[in-house]
C-alpha positions as CSV (number, residue, x, y, z in Angstrom):
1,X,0.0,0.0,0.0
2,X,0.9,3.5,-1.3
3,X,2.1,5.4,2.3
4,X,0.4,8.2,3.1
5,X,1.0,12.2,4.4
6,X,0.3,12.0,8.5
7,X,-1.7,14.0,10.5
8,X,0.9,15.8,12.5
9,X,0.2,15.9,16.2
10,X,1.4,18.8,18.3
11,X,4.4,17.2,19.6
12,X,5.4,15.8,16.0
13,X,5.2,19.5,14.7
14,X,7.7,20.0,17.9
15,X,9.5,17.6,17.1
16,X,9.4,18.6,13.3
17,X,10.2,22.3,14.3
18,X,13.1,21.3,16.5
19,X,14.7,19.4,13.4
20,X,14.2,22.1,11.0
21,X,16.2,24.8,10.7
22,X,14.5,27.5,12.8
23,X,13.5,31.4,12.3
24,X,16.0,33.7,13.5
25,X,16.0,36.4,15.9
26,X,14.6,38.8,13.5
27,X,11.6,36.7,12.0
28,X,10.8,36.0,15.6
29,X,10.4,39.2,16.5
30,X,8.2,40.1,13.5
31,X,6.1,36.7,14.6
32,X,5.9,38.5,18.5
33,X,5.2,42.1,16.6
34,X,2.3,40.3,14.7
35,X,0.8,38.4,17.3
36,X,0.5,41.7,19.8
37,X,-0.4,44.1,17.5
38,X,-2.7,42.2,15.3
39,X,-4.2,39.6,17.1
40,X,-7.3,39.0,15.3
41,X,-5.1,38.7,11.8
42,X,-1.8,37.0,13.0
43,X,-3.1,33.6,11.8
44,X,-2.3,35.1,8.3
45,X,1.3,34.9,9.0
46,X,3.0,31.3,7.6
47,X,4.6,29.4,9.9
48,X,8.3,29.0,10.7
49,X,8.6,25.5,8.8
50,X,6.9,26.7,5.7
51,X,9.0,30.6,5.3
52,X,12.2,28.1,5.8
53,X,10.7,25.5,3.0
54,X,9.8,28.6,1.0
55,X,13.7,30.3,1.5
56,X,15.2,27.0,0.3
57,X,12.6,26.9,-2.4
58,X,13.8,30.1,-3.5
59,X,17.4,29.4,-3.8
60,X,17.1,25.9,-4.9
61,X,15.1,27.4,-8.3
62,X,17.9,30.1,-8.9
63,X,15.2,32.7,-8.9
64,X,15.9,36.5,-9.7
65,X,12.2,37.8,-10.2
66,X,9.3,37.1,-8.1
67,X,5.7,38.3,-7.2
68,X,4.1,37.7,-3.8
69,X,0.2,38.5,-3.9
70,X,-0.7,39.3,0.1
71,X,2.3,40.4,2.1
72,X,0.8,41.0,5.6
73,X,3.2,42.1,7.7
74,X,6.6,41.1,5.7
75,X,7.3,37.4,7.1
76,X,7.0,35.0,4.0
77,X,8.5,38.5,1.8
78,X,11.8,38.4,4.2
79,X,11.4,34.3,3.1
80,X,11.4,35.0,-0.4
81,X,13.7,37.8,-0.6
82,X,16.8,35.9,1.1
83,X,16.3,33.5,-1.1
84,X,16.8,34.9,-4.1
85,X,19.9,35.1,-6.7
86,X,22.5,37.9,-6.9
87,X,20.5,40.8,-8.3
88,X,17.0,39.6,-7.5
89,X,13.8,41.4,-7.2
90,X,10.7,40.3,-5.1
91,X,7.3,42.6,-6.0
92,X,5.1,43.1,-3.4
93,X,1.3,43.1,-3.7
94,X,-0.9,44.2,-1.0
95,X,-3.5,47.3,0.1
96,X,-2.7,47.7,3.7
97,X,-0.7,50.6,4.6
98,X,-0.9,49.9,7.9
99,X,0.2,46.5,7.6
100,X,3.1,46.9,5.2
101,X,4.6,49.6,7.4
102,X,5.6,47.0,10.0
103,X,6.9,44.7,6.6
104,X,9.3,48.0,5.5
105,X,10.6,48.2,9.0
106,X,11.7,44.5,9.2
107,X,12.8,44.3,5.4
108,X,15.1,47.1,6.6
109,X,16.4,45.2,9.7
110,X,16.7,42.2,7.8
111,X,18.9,44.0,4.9
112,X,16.6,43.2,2.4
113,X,14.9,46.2,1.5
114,X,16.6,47.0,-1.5
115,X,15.3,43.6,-3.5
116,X,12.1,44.5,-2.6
117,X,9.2,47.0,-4.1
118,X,5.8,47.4,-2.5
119,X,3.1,48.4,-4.3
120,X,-0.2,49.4,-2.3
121,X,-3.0,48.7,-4.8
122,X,-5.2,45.8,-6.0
123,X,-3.5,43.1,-6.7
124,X,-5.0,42.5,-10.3
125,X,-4.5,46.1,-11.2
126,X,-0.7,45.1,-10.4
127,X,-0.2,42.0,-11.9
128,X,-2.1,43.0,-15.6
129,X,1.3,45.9,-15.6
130,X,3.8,43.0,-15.3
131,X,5.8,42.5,-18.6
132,X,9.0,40.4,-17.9
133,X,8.6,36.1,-17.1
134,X,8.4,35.4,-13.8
135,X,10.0,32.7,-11.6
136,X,8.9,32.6,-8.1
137,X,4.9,33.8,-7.4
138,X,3.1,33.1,-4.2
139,X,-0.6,33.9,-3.8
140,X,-2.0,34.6,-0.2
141,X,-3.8,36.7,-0.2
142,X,-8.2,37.0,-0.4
143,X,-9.3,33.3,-1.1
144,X,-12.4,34.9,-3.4
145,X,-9.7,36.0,-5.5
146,X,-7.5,33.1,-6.1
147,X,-8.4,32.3,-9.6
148,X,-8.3,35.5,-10.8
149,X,-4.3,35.6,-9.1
150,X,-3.5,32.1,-10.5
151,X,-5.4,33.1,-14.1
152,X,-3.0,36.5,-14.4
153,X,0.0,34.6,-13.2
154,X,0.3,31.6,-14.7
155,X,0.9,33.2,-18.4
156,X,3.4,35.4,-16.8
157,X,5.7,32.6,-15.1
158,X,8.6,31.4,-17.1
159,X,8.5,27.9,-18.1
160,X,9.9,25.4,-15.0
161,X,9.3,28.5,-13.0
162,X,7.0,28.0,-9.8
163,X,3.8,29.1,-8.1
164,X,3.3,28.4,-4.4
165,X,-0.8,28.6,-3.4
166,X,-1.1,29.1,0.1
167,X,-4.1,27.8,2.5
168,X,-5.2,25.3,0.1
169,X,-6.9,23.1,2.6
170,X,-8.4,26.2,4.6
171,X,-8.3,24.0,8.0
172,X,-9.5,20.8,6.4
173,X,-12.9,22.3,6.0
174,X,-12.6,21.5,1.8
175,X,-13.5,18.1,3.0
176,X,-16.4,19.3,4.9
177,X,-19.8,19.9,2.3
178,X,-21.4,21.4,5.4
179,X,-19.1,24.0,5.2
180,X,-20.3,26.6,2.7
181,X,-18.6,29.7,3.6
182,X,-17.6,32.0,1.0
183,X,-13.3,31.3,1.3
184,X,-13.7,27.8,1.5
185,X,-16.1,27.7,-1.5
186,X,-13.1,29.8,-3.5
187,X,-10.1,27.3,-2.1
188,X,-12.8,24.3,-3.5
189,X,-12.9,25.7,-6.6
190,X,-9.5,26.9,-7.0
191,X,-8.1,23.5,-5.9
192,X,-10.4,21.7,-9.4
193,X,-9.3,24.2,-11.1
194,X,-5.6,24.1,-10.7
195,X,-5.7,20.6,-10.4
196,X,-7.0,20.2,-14.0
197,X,-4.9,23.4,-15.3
198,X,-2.8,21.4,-18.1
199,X,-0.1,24.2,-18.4
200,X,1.1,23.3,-14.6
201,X,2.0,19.7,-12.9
202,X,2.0,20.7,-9.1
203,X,1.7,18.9,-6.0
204,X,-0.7,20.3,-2.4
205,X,1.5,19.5,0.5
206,X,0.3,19.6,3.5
207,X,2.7,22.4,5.2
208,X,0.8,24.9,7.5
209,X,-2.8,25.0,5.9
210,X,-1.9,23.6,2.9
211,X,0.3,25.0,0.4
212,X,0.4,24.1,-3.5
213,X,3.1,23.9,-5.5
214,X,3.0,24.3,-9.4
215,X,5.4,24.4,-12.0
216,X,4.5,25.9,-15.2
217,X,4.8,23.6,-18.2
């Protein structure tokens, strides 16, 4: 029989934590930052497991120009943008000033400001200006919008370049057909439709709330 992805109990995500390499100092502090000052939102920030899968990630695909759709409060960006190649560029999508500010303090403490350009605006108004192939793209941002994301940014990723889909099992409620909530209705249907997008082969792992992982055809 075909083993399968487990269930991680909270002492194996310990465990898996210990054995990972960890946050630093700075990327805790932004975590702490996050969790006082925006309590009701901090579960939007990815975990440490998944910004150090998404680093490696990063660096292992050699890329120079990437797009993250949702940037919160800078976590996953500071991710991305140590990852990239000599001379890289990460675009930032979001419409939160007030949000973002706390990102542009830590991208300065992290010495990564200078790869990185914010731009405080819908997303799809951003993404329909982008003329150069992309590498790296990670979408989390409003679940209603997903498609729309994934529609804009699959044409615009290079061939063998990736797209990383975050909260693609939105808490396991996908599963439930009780649950009929506007974001888990959009994951459902972005999920079918990526699944069957023949320009991508991708993969959901089960990191955080899900992430998928696609690369373009």
């Amino acid at each position: 029989m075909t083993k399968r992805s487990i269930q991680l109990s909270a002492e194996l995500h310990d465990y898996l934590i210990a054995h990972s390499s960890g946050p630093d100092a700075l990327l805790e502090e932004l975590a702490r930052e996050t969790a006082e000052r925006f309590a009701p939102s901090a579960g939007m920030q990815i975990g440490p497991e998944q910004g150090t899968f998404m680093t490696l990630l990063t660096r292992l695909t050699g890329a120079r120009r990437a797009v993250e759709v949702g940037t919160f409060t800078g976590y996953s960006s500071i991710c991305i943008a140590r990852g990239l190649a000599e001379g890289g560029r990460l675009l930032c999508c979001d419409v939160s000033e007030e949000w973002t500010s706390v990102a542009r303090r830590y991208w300065d403490k992290a010495g990564v400001a200078d790869r990185i350009e914010l731009r405080i605006a819908p997303a799809l108004e951003t993404l329909r200006t982008l003329d150069e192939p992309v590498d790296l793209a990670f979408i989390d941002a409003d679940k209603v919008s997903y498609l729309d994301y994934w529609e804009e940014l699959v044409p615009r990723v290079r061939p063998g370049g990736v797209l990383l889909v975050d909260n693609t099992l939105r808490g396991g409620r996908v599963l439930d057909e009780a649950e009929q909530g506007e974001d888990v209705r959009a994951i459902r249907a972005f999920n079918e439709r990526a699944a069957h997008d023949d320009r991508v082969e991708l993969v959901l792992l089960p990191i955080g709330d899900g992430l998928t992982l696609a690369t373009k055809h």
